[in-house]
Each structure stands twice: as C-alpha cells, then as structure tokens.
C-alpha atoms as an extended CHARMM CRD file, in Angstrom:
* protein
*
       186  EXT
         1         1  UNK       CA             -5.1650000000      -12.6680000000       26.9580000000  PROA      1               0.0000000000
         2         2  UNK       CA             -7.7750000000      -10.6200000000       28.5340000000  PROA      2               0.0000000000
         3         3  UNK       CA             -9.8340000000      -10.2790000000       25.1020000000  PROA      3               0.0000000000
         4         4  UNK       CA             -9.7330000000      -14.0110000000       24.5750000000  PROA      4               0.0000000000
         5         5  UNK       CA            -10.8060000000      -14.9050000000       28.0180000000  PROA      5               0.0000000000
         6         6  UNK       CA            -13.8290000000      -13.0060000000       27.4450000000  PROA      6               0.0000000000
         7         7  UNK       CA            -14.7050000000      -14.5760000000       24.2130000000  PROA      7               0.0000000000
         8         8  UNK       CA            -14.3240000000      -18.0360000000       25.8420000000  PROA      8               0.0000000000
         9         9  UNK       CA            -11.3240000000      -18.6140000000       23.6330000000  PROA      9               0.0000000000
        10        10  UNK       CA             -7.9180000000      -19.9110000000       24.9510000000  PROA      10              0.0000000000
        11        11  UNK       CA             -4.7050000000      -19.7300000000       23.2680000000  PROA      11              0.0000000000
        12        12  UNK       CA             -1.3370000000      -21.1540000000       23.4310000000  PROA      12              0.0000000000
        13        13  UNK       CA              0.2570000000      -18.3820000000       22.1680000000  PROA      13              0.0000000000
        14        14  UNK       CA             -0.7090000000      -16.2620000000       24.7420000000  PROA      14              0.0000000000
        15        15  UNK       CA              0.6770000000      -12.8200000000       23.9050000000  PROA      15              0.0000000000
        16        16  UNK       CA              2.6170000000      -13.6170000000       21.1600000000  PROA      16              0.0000000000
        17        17  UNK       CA              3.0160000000      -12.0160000000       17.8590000000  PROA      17              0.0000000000
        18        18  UNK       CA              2.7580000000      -14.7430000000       14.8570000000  PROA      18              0.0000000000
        19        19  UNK       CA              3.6330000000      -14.1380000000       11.5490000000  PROA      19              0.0000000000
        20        20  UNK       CA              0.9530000000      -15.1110000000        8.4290000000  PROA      20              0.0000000000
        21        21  UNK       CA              2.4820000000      -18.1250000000        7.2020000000  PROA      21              0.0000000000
        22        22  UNK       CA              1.2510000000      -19.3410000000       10.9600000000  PROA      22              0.0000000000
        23        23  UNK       CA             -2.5060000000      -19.0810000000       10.1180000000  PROA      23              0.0000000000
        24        24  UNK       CA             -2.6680000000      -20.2690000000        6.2920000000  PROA      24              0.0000000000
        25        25  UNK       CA             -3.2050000000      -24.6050000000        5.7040000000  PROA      25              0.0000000000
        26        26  UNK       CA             -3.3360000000      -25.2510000000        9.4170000000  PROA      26              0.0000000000
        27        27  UNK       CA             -5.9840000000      -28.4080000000       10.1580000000  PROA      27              0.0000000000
        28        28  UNK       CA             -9.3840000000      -27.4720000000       12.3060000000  PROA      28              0.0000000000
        29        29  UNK       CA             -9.5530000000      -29.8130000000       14.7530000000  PROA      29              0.0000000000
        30        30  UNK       CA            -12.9450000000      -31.3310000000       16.2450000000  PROA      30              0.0000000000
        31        31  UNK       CA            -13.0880000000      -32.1820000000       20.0470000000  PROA      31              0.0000000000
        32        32  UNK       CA            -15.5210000000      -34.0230000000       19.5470000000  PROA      32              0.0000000000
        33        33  UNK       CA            -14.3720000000      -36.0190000000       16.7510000000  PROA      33              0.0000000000
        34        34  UNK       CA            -10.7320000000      -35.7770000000       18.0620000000  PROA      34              0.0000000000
        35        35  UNK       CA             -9.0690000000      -35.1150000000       15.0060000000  PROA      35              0.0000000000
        36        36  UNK       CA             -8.8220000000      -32.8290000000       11.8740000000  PROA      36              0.0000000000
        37        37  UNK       CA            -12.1090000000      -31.8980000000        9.8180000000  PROA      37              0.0000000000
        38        38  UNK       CA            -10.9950000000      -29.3950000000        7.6130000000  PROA      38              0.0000000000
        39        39  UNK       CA             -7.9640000000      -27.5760000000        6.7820000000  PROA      39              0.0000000000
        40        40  UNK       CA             -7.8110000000      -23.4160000000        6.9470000000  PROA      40              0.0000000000
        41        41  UNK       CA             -6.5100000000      -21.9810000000        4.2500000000  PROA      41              0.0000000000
        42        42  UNK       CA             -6.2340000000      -18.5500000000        4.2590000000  PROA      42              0.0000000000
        43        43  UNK       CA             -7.4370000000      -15.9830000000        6.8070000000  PROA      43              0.0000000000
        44        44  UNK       CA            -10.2870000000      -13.7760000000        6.1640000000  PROA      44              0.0000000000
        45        45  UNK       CA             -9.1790000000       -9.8620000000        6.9010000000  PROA      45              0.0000000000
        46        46  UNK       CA            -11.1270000000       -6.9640000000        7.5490000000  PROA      46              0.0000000000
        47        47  UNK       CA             -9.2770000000       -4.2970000000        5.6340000000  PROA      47              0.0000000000
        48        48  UNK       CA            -11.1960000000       -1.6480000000        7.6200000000  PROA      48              0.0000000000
        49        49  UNK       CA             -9.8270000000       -3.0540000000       10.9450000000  PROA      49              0.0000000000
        50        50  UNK       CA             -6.6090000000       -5.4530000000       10.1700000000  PROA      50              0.0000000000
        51        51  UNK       CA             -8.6760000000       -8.1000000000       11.8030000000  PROA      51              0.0000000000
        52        52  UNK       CA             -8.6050000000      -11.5840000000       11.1680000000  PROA      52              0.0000000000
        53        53  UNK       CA            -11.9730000000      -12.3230000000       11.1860000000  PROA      53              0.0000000000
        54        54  UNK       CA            -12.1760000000      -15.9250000000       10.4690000000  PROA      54              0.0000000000
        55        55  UNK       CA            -10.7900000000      -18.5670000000        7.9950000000  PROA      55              0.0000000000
        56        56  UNK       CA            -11.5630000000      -19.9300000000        4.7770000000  PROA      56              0.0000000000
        57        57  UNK       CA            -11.9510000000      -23.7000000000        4.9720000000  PROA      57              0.0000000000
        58        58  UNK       CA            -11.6100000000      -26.7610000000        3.0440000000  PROA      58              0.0000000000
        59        59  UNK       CA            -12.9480000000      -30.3390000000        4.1280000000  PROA      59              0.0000000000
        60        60  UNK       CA            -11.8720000000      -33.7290000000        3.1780000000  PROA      60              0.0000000000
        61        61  UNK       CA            -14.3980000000      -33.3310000000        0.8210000000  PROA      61              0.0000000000
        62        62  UNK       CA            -13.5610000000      -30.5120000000       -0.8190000000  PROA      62              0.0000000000
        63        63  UNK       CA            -16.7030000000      -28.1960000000        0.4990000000  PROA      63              0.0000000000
        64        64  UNK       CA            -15.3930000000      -24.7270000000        1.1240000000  PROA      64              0.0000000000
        65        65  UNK       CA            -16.5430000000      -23.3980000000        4.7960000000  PROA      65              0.0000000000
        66        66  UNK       CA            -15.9380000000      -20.3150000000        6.9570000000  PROA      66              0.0000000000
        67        67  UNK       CA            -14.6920000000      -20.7870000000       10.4550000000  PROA      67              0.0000000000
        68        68  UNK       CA            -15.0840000000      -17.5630000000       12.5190000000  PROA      68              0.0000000000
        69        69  UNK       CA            -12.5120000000      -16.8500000000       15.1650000000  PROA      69              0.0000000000
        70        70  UNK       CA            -15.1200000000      -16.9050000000       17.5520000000  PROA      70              0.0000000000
        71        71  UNK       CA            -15.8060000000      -20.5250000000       16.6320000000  PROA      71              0.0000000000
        72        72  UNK       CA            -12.0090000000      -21.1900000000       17.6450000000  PROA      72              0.0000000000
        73        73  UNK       CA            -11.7110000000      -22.9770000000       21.1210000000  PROA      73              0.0000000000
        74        74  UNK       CA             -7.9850000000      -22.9250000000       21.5170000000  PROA      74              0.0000000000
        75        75  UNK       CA             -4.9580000000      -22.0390000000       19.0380000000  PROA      75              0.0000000000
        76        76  UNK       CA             -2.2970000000      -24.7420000000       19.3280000000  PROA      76              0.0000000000
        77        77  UNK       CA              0.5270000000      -25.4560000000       17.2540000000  PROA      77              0.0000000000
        78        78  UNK       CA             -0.9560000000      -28.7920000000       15.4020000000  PROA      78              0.0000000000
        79        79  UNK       CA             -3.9280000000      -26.2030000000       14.5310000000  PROA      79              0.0000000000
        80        80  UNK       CA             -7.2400000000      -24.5240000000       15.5530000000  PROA      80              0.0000000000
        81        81  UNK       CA             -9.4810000000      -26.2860000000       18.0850000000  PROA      81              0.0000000000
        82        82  UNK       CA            -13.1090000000      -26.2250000000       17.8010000000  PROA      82              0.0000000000
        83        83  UNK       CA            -16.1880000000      -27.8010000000       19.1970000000  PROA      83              0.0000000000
        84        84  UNK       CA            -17.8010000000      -29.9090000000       16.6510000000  PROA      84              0.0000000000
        85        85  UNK       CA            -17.6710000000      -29.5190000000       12.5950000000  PROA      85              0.0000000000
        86        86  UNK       CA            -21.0400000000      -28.0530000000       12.8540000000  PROA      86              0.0000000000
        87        87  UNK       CA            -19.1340000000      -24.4850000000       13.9900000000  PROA      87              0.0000000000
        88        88  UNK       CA            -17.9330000000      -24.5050000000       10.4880000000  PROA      88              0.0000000000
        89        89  UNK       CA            -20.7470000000      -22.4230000000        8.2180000000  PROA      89              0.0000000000
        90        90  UNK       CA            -21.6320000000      -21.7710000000        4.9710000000  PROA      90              0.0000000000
        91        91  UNK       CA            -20.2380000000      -18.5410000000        3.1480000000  PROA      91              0.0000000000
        92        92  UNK       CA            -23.2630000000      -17.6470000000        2.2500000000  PROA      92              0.0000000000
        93        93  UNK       CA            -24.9740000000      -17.6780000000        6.0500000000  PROA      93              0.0000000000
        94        94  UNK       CA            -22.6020000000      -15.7000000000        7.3170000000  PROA      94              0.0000000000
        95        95  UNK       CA            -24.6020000000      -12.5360000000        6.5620000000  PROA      95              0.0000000000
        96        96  UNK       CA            -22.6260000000       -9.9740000000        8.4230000000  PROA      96              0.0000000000
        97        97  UNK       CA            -19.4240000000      -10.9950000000        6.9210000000  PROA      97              0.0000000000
        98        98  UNK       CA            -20.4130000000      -10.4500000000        2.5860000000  PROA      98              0.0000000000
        99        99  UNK       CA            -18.9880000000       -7.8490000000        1.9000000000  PROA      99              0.0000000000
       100       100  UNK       CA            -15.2880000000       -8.8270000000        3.4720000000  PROA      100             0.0000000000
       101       101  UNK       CA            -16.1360000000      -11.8930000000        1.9970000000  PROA      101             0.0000000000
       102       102  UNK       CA            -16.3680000000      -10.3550000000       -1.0520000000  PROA      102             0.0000000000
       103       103  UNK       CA            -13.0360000000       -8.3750000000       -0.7370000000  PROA      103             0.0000000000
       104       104  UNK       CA            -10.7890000000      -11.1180000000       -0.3590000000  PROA      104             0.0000000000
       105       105  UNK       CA             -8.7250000000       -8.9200000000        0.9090000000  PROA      105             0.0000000000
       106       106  UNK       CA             -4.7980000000      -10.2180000000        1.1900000000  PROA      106             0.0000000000
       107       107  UNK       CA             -2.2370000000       -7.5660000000        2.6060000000  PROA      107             0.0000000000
       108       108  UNK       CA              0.4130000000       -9.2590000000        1.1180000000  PROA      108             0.0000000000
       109       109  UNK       CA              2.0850000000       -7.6400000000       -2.1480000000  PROA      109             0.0000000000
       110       110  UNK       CA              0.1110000000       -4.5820000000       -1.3350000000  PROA      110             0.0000000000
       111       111  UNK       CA              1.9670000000       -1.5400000000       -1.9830000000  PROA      111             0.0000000000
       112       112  UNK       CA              2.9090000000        0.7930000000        1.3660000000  PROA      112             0.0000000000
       113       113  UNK       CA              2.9740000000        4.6670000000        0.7500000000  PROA      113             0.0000000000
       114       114  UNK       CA              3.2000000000        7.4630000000        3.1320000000  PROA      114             0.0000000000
       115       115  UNK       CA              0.7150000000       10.6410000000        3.0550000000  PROA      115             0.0000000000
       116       116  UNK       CA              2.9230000000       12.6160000000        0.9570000000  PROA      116             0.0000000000
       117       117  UNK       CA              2.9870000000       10.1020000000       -1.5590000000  PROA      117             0.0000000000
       118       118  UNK       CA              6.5430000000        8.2100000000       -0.8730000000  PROA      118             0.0000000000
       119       119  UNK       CA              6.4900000000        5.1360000000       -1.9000000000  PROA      119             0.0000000000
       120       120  UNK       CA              8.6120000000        2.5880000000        0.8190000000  PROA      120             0.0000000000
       121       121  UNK       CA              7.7460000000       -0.7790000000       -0.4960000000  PROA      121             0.0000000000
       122       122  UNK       CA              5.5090000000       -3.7720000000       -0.1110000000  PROA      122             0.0000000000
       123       123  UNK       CA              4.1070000000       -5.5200000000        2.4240000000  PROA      123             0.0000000000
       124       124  UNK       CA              6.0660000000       -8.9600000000        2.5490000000  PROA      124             0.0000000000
       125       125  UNK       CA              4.8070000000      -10.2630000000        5.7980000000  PROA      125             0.0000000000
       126       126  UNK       CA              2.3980000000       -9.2980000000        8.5580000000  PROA      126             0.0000000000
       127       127  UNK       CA              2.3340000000      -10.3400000000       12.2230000000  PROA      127             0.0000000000
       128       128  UNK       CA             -0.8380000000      -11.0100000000       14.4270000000  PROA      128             0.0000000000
       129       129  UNK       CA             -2.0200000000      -11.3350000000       17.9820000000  PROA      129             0.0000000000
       130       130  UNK       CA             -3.2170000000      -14.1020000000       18.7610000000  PROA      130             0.0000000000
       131       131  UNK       CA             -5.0630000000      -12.7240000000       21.2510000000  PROA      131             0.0000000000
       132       132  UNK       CA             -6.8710000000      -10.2810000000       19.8500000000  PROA      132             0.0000000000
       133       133  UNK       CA             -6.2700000000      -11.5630000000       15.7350000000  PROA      133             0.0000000000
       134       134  UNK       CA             -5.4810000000       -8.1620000000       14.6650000000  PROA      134             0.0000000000
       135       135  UNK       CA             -2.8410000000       -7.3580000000       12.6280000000  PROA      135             0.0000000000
       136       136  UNK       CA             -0.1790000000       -5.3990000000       14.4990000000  PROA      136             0.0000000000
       137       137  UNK       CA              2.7710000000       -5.4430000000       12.3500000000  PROA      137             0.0000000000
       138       138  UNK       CA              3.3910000000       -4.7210000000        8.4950000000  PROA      138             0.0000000000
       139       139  UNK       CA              6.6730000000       -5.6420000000        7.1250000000  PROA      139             0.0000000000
       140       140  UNK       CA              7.3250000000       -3.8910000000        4.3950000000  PROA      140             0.0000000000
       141       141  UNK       CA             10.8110000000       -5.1160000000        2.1380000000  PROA      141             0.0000000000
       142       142  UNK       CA             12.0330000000       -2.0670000000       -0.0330000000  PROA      142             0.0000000000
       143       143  UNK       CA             13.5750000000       -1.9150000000       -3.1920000000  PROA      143             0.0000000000
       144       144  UNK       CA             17.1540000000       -3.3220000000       -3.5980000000  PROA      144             0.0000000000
       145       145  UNK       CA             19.0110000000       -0.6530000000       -3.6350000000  PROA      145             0.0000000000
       146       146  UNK       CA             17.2140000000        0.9810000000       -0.5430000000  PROA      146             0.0000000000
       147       147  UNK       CA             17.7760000000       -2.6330000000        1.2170000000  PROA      147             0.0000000000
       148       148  UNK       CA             21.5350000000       -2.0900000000        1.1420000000  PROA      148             0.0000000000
       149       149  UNK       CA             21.3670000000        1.4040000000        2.9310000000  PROA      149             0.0000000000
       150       150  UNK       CA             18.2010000000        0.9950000000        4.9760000000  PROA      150             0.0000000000
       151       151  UNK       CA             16.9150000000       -2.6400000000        5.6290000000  PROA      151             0.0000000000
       152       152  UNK       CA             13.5340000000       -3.7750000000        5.3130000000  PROA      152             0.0000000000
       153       153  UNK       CA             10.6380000000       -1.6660000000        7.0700000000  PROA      153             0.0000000000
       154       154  UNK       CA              8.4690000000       -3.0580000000       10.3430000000  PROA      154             0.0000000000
       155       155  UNK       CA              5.4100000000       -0.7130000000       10.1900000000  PROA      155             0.0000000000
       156       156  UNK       CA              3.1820000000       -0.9390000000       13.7390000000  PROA      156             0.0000000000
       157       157  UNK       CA             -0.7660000000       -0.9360000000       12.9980000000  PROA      157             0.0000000000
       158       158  UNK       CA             -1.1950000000        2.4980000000       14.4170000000  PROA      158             0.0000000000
       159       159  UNK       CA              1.6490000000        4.0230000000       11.6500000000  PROA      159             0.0000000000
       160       160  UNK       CA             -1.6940000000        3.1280000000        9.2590000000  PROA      160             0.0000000000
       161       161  UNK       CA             -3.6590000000        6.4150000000        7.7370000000  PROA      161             0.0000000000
       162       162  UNK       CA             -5.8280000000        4.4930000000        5.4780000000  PROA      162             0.0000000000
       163       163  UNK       CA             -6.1710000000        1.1570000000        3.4420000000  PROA      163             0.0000000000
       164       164  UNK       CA             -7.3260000000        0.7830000000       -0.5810000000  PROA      164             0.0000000000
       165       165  UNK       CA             -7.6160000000       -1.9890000000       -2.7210000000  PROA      165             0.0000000000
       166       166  UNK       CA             -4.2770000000       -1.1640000000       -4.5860000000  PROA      166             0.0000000000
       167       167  UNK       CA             -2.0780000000        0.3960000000       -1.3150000000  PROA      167             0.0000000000
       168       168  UNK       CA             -1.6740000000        0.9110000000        2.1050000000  PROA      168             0.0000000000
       169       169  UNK       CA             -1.0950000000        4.5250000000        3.3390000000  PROA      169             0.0000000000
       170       170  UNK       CA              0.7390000000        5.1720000000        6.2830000000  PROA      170             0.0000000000
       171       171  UNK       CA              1.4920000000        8.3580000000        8.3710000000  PROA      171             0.0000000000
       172       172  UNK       CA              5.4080000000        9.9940000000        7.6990000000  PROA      172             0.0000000000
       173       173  UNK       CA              7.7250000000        7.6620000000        9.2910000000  PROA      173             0.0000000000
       174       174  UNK       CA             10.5850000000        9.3950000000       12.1300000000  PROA      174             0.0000000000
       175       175  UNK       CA             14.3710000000        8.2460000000       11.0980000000  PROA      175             0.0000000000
       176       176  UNK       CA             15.2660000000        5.8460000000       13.7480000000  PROA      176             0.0000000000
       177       177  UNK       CA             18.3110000000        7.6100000000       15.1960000000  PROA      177             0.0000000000
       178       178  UNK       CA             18.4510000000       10.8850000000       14.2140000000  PROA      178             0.0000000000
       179       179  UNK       CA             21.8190000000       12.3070000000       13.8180000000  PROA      179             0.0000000000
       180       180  UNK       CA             22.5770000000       15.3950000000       16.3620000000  PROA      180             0.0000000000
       181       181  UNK       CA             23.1740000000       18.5460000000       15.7390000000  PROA      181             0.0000000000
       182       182  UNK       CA             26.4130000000       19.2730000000       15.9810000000  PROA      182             0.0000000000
       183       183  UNK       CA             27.5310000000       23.0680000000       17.0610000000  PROA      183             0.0000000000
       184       184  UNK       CA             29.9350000000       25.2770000000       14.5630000000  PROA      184             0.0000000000
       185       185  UNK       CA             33.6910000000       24.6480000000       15.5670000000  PROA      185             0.0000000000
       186       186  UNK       CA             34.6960000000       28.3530000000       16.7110000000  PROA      186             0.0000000000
C-alpha cells in the first residue's frame, strides 16, 4: 500500500492480487460528477516492465481516451475513481506513453518459453497488484496432454528473462517436489 500512498492513490484492494478480467470494461467514475464517464476497456501494459500503465477509455460518446493510473483516485469494485473527466487525455498528448501506445501490447495468448527453448504453454491469465499495477503472476495453461500429468503453470514476474512481440521467455523452472534420492538396497 506503501507505493499507492505515495502517489496519492487509495485502493480497496489493498494488497491483493487481481486477475485481468478485473481491470477490462470497468466504468471511470467522476467525483465530481458522481457517476460513470467513461468505461475502461482494456489496460495499457508496458511490456518492458509488466506495468499497467493506464487504461484505454471509451465515453458515452464514443471518444476513445487514456486514463493513467496516476489519474486513478481509488480502485473500488463498481470501478476506478477519479477527480473530474478532465483527468481523462487524449492519446495523442500523452507524449511519454507512444510508443507503448503503439505496442498494444496484450500478454494474453502469448506464447511462454524457457531459455533453452522449451516451450510450456500460453499465457491464459495474469494477476496484478493493485498496489503497485504490475503484473506479478503469469498463468500459463499447457497443452492437453501435459494438463493431465502436470496442471496448468503459475509463473511469478521475477521467473521472466525477457519479453518479444511473439513470446515470453522465462528462466528454467525447478520441479516442485523433487523426488529424493533414494540409497542402493545392500
């Protein structure tokens, strides 16, 4: 909660891991108007970081906006609270944020690898903190036949090596419970 106190942000789901499907169509909703003036769509991600940087927006009107998480007064669960619609901005003056704009980046259906080239899946889910709004949890769901002897895969944010437009890398995953070694009968 720490990093949202200092940003002047609070949230109701203080410490709490959310999964995607939390942060995509929720309404924006004005204090000062006191009620809904757009709806957020999607989340805007930083592939570089696994930050949620913002939100692409939608008014009544149909005008697409940007609402940056630093815009974002409180998270509740009937949507993101903000000031006034004025915090809502233009894609285009948002100069610092082009080129993720221009990404569109969506973790989603990506394809998760290790370093030695093993392919485990693809990402099916993610979870963020609210907190912080990075992404701390792939979920990775394998192929059938490796769902009935392993499950699917929960990969932590720091498991990540690197990040392309087609895949996701991630560092050689340990087995879980290793069997132990067992010592020759004599």
């Amino acid at each position: 909660m720490q990093a949202a106190a200092e940003s002047g942000r609070a949230v109701y789901t203080r410490g709490m891991l959310q999964l995607s499907s939390f942060f995509s169509n929720r309404p924006v909703l004005s204090l000062r108007v006191g009620g809904p003036v757009a709806t957020a769509t999607a989340p805007i991600i930083n592939p570089n970081s696994l930050k949620i940087e913002g939100f692409y927006c939608v008014t009544p009107q149909q005008q697409e906006l940007i609402l940056v998480c630093q815009d974002i007064r409180e998270i509740l669960p009937g949507g993101f609270v903000i000031d006034d619609f004025e915090r809502l901005a233009e894609p285009a003056d948002l100069v610092r944020l082009q080129k993720v704009l221009k990404l569109r980046y969506e973790p989603i259906g990506k394809q998760v690898v290790t370093v030695d080239k093993h392919k485990l899946g693809k990402v099916s889910d993610y979870a963020v903190d609210a907190d912080s709004m990075y992404i701390q949890k792939l979920y990775c769901s394998q192929s059938l036949l490796k769902n009935f002897t392993g499950g699917s895969l929960s990969i932590d944010r720091s498991q990540v090596h690197e990040i392309t437009p087609r895949q996701i890398v991630v560092n050689e995953l340990q087995p879980k419970n290793p069997l132990p070694a067992t010592a020759p009968v004599a």
